[in-house]
Residue, then its C-alpha position, 0 to 999 in steps of 0.5 A: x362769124x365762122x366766115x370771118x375768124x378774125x372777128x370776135x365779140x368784144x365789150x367796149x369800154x365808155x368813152x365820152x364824146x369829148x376825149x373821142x372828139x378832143x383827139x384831133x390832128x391840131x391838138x396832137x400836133x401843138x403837142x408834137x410840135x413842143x416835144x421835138x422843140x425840146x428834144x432840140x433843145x436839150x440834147x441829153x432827153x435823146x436817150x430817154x433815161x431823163x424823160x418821165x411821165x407822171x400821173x395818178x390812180x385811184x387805189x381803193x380799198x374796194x375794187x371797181x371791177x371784181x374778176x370772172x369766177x367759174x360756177x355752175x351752170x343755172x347759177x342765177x346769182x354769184x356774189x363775192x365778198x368785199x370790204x363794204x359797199x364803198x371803199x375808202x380812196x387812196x390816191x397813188x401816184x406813179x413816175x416812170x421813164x421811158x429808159x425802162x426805169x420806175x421812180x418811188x411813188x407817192x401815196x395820198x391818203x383820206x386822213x387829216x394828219x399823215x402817219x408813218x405806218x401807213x406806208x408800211x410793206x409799201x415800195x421803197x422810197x415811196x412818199x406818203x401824204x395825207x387829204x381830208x378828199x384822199x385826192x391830189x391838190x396844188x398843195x400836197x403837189x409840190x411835195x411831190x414835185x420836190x420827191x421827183x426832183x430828190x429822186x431823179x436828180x435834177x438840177x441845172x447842170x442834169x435838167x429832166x422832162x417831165x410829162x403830165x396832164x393839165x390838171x389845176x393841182x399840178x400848175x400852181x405857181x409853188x409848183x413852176x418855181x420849184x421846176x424852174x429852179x431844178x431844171x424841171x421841163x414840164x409839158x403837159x398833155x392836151x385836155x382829154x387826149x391823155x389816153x392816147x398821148x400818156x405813156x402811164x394811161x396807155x400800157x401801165x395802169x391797165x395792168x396794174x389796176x388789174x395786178x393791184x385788185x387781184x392781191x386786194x383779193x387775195x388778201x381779203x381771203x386771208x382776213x377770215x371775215x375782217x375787212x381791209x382799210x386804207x393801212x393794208x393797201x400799201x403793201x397790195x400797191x408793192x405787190x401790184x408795183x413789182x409785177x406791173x412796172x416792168x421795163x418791157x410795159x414802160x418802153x413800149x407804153x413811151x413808144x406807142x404814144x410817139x414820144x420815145x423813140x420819138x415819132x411824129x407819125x405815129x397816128x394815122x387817118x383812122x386815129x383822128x376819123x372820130x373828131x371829123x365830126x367837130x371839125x368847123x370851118x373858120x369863120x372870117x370877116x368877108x365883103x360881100x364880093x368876096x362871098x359871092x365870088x367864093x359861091x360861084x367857085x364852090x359851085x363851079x367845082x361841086x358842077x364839075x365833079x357832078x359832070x366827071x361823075x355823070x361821065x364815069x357812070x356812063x363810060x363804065x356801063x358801056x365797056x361791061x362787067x371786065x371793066x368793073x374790076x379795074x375801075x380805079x386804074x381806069x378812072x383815077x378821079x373816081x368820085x367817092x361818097x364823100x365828095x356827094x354827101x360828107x360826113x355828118x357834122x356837128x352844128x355850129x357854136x351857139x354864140x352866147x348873146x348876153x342878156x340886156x340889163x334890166 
């Protein structure tokens, strides 16, 4: 480490095995491929004030993650108060723009019947609606789309883009008519991708999740022992609203996903390297001839890179060690590790043979 100071120990953050191998290069590229289409499509998406990104978190009344704290060396246990063991669910929901500009969110509450002072001291504009879950469905959603196309001002005559997840409560057919009707263009994400291709999970919830429970703190000092419901978590959401949705968070979160300004290139190799273990290769219906055929060259090439191989071997220990530096300029078809034995593979689908019935 003293060697290299460039590294560091670092925790890493659980990431399941399906959103690392849904990240391929043929999903971004579906993905990429609509984006341009309609940035062809609709000239006025070129500035980026009519393109939003929209999405939901979850703003609790107990934190998730409680803060470092400094204490006494030898401490064995460091505890800190919270509002209880588990806290009641508030789901907020956020619209940003890639011009740098934010929408009012809207605020999703675990009551049967919604109330207005639950929304006191929260931003202004926000839209407040209430679940017995405390999570987002279809049906609250076209509320929510109709709050986005009052606040944004879409109509036939000034369309907008809006991207979000696939998620089943944002697709119901109430929803698409609304959009259609106003000149609402909705793309959405691939499945297991938005952490890498949603401009609000990449550079803005991550500071407000951490601005949001700060002040969930902060306020929980001032009770004097009475803990915090769902009707205080409004005014910790201003709070976290005001300092996280700056104009600087959104404009870069829009331009590291690619789609504002608008890169196809954006990810590299290294990016998609993770899914190379679920790549397949296509199965299609062949002859006989035809596989045989298939056999004979890949064994005619596996042979000739193992004699190419065998030659460059041989060839490098006979001009010495000066020879050793300069190897890829003296041997451009150098065969890699690669090529000798790949990268492990996922086995192939099983395929479901339906029972025979009885």
């Amino acid at each position: 480490m003293k060697q290299n100071p460039s590294l560091s120990v670092r925790t890493p953050e659980g990431c399941s095995l399906s959103r690392a191998t849904s990240f391929n290069r043929y999903t971004v590229w579906n993905f990429i491929k609509n984006l341009k289409d309609l940035y062809q499509r609709y000239p006025t998406f070129a500035d980026g004030t009519r393109v939003f990104n929209l999405d939901e978190t979850s703003t609790s009344t107990v934190p998730d993650r409680l803060p470092k704290v400094v204490a006494q060396k030898g401490s064995k246990q460091i505890s800190q108060a919270t509002s209880g063991e588990h806290g009641v669910l508030v789901t907020t929901c956020c619209i940003i723009s890639a011009g740098g500009t934010f929408l009012p969110p809207a605020m999703t509450f675990r009551r049967v019947h919604f109330k207005q002072h639950m929304i006191s001291n929260a931003p202004t504009g926000t839209l407040g609606l209430a679940t017995k879950t405390g999570w987002m469905n279809s049906k609250l959603f076209v509320d929510v789309m109709k709050h986005f196309i009052n606040k944004s001002s879409s109509s036939k005559d000034n369309p907008a883009l809006l991207i979000l997840d696939n998620h089943e409560s944002h697709l119901s057919i109430e929803v698409i008519d609304a959009a259609k009707g106003n000149r609402v263009v909705m793309l959405t994400v691939p499945l297991h991708t938005s952490n890498k291709l949603q401009p609000l999970d990449v550079g803005v919830f991550s500071s407000f999740n951490r601005t949001y429970y700060s002040a969930l703190n902060s306020k929980l000092l001032h009770r004097k022992g009475t803990p915090l419901t769902i009707y205080d978590v409004a005014a910790c959401v201003k709070i976290a609203h005001d300092r996280s949705m700056t104009p600087t968070n959104k404009r870069s979160a829009f331009k590291k996903c690619g789609i504002f300004p608008f890169d196809e290139d954006i990810f590299t190799a290294e990016d998609f390297m993770v899914s190379k273990v679920t790549d397949r290769v296509v199965e299609i219906n062949r002859t006989t001839s035809d596989v045989n055929s298939l056999h004979h060259i890949k064994d005619a090439q596996s042979a000739e890179q193992a004699s190419v191989g065998v030659s460059q071997s041989q060839d490098l220990q006979q001009a010495g060690p000066s020879a050793v530096l300069n190897t890829q300029t003296a041997f451009p078809n150098a065969v890699s590790p690669e090529i000798i034995r790949g990268y492990p593979k996922a086995e192939n689908r099983k395929k479901n043979n339906k029972r025979k019935i009885g």
